[in-house]
C-alpha positions in Angstrom: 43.3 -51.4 -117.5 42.7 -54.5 -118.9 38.8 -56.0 -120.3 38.5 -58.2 -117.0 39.5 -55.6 -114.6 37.6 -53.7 -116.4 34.5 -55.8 -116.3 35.0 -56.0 -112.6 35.1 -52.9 -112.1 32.0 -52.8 -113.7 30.2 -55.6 -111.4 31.6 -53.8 -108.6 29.7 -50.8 -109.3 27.2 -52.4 -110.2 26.7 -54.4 -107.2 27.3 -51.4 -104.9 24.2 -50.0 -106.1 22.0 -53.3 -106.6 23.3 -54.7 -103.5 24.6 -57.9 -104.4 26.4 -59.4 -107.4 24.0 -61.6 -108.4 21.9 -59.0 -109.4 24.7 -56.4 -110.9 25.5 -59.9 -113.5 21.5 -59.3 -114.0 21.5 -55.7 -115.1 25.2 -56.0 -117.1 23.1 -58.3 -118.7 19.6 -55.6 -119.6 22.2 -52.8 -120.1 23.8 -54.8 -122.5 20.5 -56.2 -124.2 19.2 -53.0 -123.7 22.2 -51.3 -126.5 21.9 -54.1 -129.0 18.3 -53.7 -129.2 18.8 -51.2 -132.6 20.5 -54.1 -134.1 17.7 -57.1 -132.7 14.9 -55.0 -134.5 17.0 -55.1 -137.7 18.0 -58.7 -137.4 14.0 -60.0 -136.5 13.1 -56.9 -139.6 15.6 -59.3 -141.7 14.3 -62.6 -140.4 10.6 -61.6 -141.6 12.1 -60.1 -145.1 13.7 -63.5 -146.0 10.4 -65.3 -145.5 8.5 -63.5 -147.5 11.2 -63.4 -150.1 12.4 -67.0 -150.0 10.1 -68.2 -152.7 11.5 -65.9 -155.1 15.0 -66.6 -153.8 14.4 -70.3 -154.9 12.9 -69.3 -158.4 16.4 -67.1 -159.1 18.3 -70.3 -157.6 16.0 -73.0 -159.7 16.8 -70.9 -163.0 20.3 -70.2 -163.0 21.4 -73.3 -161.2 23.4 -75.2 -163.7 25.8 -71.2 -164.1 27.2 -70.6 -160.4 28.4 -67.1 -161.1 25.4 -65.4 -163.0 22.8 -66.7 -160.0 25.2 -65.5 -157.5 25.0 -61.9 -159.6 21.2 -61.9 -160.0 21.3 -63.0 -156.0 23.3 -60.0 -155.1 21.2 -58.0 -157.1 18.3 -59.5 -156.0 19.3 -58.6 -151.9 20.3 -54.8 -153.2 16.7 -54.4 -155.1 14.8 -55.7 -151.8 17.2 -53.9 -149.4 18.4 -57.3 -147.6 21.0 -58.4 -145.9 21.4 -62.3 -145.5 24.0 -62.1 -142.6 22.3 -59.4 -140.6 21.0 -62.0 -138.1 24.4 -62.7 -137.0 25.8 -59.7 -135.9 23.9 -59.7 -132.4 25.4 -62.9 -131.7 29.0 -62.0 -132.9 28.7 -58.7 -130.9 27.5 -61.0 -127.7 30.3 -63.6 -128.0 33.1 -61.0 -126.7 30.9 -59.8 -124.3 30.6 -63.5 -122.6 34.1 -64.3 -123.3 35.0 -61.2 -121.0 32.4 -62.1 -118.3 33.3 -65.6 -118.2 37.2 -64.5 -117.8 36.0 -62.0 -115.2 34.7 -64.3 -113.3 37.0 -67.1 -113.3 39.4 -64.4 -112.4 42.0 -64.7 -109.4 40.2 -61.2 -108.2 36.5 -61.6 -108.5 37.1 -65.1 -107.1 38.8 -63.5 -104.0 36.9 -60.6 -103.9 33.1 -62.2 -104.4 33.6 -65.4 -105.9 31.6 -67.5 -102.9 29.1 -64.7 -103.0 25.8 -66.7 -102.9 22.4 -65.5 -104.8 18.8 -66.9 -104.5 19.1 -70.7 -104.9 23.1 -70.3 -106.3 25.8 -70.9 -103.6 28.8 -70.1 -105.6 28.5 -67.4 -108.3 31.7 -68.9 -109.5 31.2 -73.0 -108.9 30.9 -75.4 -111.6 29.1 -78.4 -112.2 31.8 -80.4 -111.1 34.9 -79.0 -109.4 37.2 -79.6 -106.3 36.2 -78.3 -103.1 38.4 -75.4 -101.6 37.8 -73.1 -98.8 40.1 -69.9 -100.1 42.1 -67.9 -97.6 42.4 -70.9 -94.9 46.5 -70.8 -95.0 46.1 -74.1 -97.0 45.5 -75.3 -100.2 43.3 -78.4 -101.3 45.5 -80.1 -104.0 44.9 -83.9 -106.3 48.1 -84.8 -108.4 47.2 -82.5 -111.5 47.1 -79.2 -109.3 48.2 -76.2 -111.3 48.8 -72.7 -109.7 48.8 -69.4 -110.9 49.3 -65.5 -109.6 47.5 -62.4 -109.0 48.1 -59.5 -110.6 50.1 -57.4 -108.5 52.6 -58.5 -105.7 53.8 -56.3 -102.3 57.7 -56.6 -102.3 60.1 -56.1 -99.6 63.1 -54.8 -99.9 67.1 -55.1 -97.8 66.3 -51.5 -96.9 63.1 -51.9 -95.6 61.5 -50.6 -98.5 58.2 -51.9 -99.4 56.5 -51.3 -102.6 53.3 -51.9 -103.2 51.2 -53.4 -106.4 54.0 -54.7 -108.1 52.9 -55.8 -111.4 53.2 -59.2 -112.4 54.2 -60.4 -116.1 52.2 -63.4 -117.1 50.4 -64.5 -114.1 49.1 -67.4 -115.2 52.4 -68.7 -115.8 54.3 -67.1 -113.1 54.0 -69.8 -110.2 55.4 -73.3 -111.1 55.5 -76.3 -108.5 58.6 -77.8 -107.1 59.2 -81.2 -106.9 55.9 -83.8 -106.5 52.5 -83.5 -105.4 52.3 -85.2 -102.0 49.3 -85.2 -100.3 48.9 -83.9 -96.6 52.3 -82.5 -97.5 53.4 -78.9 -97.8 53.6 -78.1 -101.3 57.1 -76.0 -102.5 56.4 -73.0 -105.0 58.4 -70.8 -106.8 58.3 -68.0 -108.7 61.5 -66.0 -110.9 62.4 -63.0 -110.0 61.9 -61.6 -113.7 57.9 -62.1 -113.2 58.4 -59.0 -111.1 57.6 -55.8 -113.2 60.9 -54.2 -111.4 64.1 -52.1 -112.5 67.2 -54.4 -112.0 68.7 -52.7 -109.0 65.8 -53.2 -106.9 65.3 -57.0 -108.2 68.8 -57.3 -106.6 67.1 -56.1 -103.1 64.5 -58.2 -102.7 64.3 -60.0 -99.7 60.7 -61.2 -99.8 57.3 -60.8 -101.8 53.7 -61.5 -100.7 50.6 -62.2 -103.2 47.6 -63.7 -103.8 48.1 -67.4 -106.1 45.1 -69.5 -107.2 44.9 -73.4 -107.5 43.0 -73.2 -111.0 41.8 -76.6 -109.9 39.8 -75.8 -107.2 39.5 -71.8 -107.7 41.0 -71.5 -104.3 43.1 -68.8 -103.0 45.4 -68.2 -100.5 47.7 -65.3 -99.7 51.6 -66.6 -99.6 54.6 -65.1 -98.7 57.1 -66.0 -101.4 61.4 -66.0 -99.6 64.1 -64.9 -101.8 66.6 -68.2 -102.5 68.7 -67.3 -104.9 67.1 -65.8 -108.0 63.8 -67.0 -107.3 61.3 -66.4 -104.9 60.1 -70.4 -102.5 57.2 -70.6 -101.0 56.0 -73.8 -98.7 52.2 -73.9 -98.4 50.5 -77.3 -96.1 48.1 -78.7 -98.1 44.6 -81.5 -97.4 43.1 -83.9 -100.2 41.0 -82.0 -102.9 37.5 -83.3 -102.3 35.3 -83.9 -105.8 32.2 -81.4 -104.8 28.8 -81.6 -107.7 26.8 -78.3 -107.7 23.3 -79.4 -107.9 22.1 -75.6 -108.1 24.3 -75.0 -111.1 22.5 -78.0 -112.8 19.5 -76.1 -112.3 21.2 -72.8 -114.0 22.2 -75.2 -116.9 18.6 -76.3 -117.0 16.8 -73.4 -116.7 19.3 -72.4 -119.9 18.2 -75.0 -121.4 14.6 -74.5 -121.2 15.0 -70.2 -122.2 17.0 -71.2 -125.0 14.3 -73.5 -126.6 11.5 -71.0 -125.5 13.1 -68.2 -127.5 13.7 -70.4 -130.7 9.8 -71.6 -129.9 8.7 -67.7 -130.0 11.0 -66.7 -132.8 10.0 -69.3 -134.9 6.4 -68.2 -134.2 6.9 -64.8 -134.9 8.7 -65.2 -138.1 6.6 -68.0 -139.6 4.9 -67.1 -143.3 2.4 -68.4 -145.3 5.3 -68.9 -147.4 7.4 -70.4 -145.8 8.7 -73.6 -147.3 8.0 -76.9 -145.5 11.6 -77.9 -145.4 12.9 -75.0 -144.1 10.1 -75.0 -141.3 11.1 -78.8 -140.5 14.8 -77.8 -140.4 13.9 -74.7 -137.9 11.2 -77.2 -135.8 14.4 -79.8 -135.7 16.8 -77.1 -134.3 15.1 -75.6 -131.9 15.1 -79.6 -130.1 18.5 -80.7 -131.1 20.2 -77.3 -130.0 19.2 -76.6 -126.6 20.1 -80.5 -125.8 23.8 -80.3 -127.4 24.0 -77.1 -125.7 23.1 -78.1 -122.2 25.3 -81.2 -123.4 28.4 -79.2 -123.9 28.1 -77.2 -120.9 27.6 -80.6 -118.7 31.6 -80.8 -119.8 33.0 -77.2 -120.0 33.5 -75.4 -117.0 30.8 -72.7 -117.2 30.7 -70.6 -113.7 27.5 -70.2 -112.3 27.9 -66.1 -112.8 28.6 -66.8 -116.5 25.0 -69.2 -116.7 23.3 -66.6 -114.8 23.9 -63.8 -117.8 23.0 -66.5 -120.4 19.2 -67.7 -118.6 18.7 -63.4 -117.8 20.1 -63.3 -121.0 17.6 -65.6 -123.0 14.5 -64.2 -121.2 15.0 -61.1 -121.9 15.4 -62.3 -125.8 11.9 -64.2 -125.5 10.4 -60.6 -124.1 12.4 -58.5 -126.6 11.3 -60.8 -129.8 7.1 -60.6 -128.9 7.8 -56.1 -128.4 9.5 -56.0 -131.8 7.4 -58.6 -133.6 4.3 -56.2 -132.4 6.2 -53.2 -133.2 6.8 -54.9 -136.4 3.2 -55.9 -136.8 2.0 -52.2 -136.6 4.6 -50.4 -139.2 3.0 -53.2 -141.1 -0.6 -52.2 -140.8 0.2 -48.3 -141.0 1.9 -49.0 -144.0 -1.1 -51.4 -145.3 -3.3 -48.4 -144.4 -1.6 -46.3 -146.0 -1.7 -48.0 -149.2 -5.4 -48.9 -149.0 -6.1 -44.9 -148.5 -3.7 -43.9 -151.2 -5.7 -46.5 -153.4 -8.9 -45.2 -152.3 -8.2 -41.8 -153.3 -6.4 -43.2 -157.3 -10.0 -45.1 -157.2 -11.8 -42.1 -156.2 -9.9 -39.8 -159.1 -10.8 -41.9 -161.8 -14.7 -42.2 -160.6 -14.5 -38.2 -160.6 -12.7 -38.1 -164.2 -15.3 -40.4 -165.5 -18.1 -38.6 -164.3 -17.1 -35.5 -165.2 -16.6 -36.6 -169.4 -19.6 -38.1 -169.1 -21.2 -34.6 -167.9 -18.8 -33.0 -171.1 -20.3 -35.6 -173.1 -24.1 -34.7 -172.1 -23.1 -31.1 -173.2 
C-alpha cells in the first residue's frame, strides 16, 4: 500500500466516524499536531533560549570575527555549554512538509476525487476545487476537454478475457502515464484514447486474451472522471469518449480558505513573536521578525493564488495554523511556570545559604563572648 492510499484510507476512517470529510481533514490535522507537540515545546523552549542568549552570541561573533574557524569553534562550544540547538526550530516544519505533500497527493488523487472529491463542507463546495479550474461534472459518460487536456488512469483496471474470464483489480503500471490521446483535440467531438497493453500488471498469456478492459481515467485538467471501457485493437486497448467545451469555473469559497490562511498564518507569527520577545532582544532582529510576519503571509497567499492548492489541502493548513496560535500561548504558559518554579527555587535555596551564614555568624560571635 502506497502513502496516498494510505492516507485515504485514513480519511475514510476518519470520516466514517466524524461523519463527513471535511471534518476527518480536521482531526488528521489535531492528531497530527497533537504527536509533534514533544517537539513544538522544544522548538518554542529553543526560540526563548536564543533570545536570551543572542547578546552573548554577538560578543563571541564581534571578537573572533576577522578568524572564521576559531568563532565557529568557540560557537559550537558555546551551543554545547548552554545546551542549544540552533536548528531545532525547523524540525516541526520539515516533519510537516511530507505530511502535506501526502495530503495534497491524496486529494488530488483519481480515488478520493471519485470517491468524495465533490463532497461539500460548511461554506466549501468542492473539498478538492481550486481557485481557478475547469468545470467538470465526473461520471456523466462525457468528458469536458480545452486543447491542452491530459488524461491519466486509476489504479486498477477490470479485464475481460476470450474465455469469459474476468479478473478483477488489475494493477496498473504508471498511471499517470498510462492513457495517451489519439489524434487532435476537437471540441464537441468524441475524443480517441488509448492505452498499451504492457500498462496491464498481467502474465503474457493472458495479455494475449484480452478482449476488453474497463477503468476509471481522470482529465487532470478538470479533475473529472469518467468510467471507460477501453476495446482491444491490436496491441493496445481504444477507447472513444463524447466530449462538451471545458468551462473556466473561479471558486470564490476557496479564496476565502486562501484568506482565512492568510490571516492564521500572520496571527501565529503575531503570537509567537509575542511570546518570544526579550528584553534583549536586538532591535534589528525584532525589525526583521516585525517585517516577516507582513511580507510572508502576502507572498504566501500570493503563491497559492497560482499553484493549484485543493480546497482539502487549505483546509489542514487554516485548522492547521489555529491550532499553532493555541498550542504556542499553552506552551509559552507552561514555559512561564518551569520558569518561576525554577526562580523559586533559587530564591529559597538562596534564602537558606543567606540564612547559614547569619547562623555561622552568630554563633562565633556567641564563641567569641565566651
Amino acid at each position: 500500500m502506497d502513502f496516498v492510499t494510505l492516507t485515504i484510507e485514513i480519511l475514510n476512517k476518519l470520516a466514517s466516524f466524524a461523519g463527513s470529510y471535511g471534518m476527518a481533514i480536521i482531526i488528521f490535522t489535531i492528531l497530527m499536531r497533537l504527536c509533534l507537540w514533544p517537539i513544538n515545546v522544544s522548538q518554542q523552549r529553543s526560540m526563548k533560549n536564543m533570545q536570551t542568549l543572542t547578546p552573548k552570541m554577538k560578543m563571541i561573533q564581534e571578537k573572533y570575527k576577522n578568524n572564521p574557524q576559531v568563532m565557529q569553534q568557540k560557537m559550537m562550544e558555546f551551543y554545547k555549554e548552554h545546551n542549544f540547538n540552533p536548528t531545532a526550530g525547523c524540525l516541526p516544519m520539515l516533519i510537516q512538509i511530507p505530511v502535506f505533500i501526502m495530503l495534497y497527493s491524496a486529494l488530488m488523487s483519481p480515488q478520493f476525487i471519485q470517491m468524495a472529491g465533490n463532497t461539500n463542507f460548511l461554506f466549501i463546495n468542492r473539498l478538492d476545487a481550486t481557485i481557478k479550474s475547469n468545470a467538470g461534472v465526473s461520471l456523466d459518460g462525457k468528458f469536458s476537454v480545452g486543447k491542452n487536456a491530459q488524461f491519466q488512469a486509476g489504479k486498477s483496471a477490470k479485464v475481460y478475457l476470450a474465455n469469459n474470464q474476468v479478473i478483477e483489480n488489475v494493477k496498473i503500471e504508471k498511471p499517470q502515464k498510462a492513457v495517451s490521446i489519439q489524434g487532435e483535440i476537437e471540441q464537441d467531438k468524441p475524443i480517441e484514447l488509448k492505452i498499451s497493453l504492457d500498462s496491464l500488471n498481467l502474465k503474457f498469456a493472458q495479455l494475449d486474451k484480452i478482449q476488453k478492459a474497463d477503468l476509471s481515467v481522470m482529465n487532470i485538467m478538470t479533475k473529472e472522471t469518467e468510467n471507460v471501457e477501453f476495446i482491444r485493437r491490436g496491441d493496445i486497448l481504444v477507447a472513444s469518449v463524447p466530449t462538451i467545451p471545458a468551462q473556466n469555473a473561479i471558486h470564490y469559497d476557496v479564496i476565502v480558505l486562501v484568506a482565512l490562511f492568510g490571516l492564521t498564518i500572520w496571527l501565529s507569527q503575531k503570537v509567537m513573536m509575542a511570546t518570544t520577545k526579550s528584553k534583549n532582544q536586538d532591535a534589528t532582529q525584532e525589525a526583521i521578525q516585525k517585517s516577516m510576519g507582513t511580507i510572508m503571509p502576502v507572498m504566501i497567499i500570493l503563491t497559492f493564488v497560482f499553484i493549484p492548492i485543493p480546497a482539502g489541502a487549505l483546509l489542514y493548513l487554516v485548522t492547521s495554523n489555529i491550532f499553532q496560535i493555541a498550542q504556542t500561548v499553552i506552551i509559552n504558559k507552561q514555559l512561564e511556570f518551569e520558569e518561576n518554579k525554577k526562580e523559586q527555587q533559587s530564591n529559597e535555596q538562596k534564602g537558606i545559604i543567606d540564612a547559614k551564614v547569619i547562623d555561622s555568624k552568630v554563633v562565633e560571635k556567641k564563641e567569641d563572648k565566651q
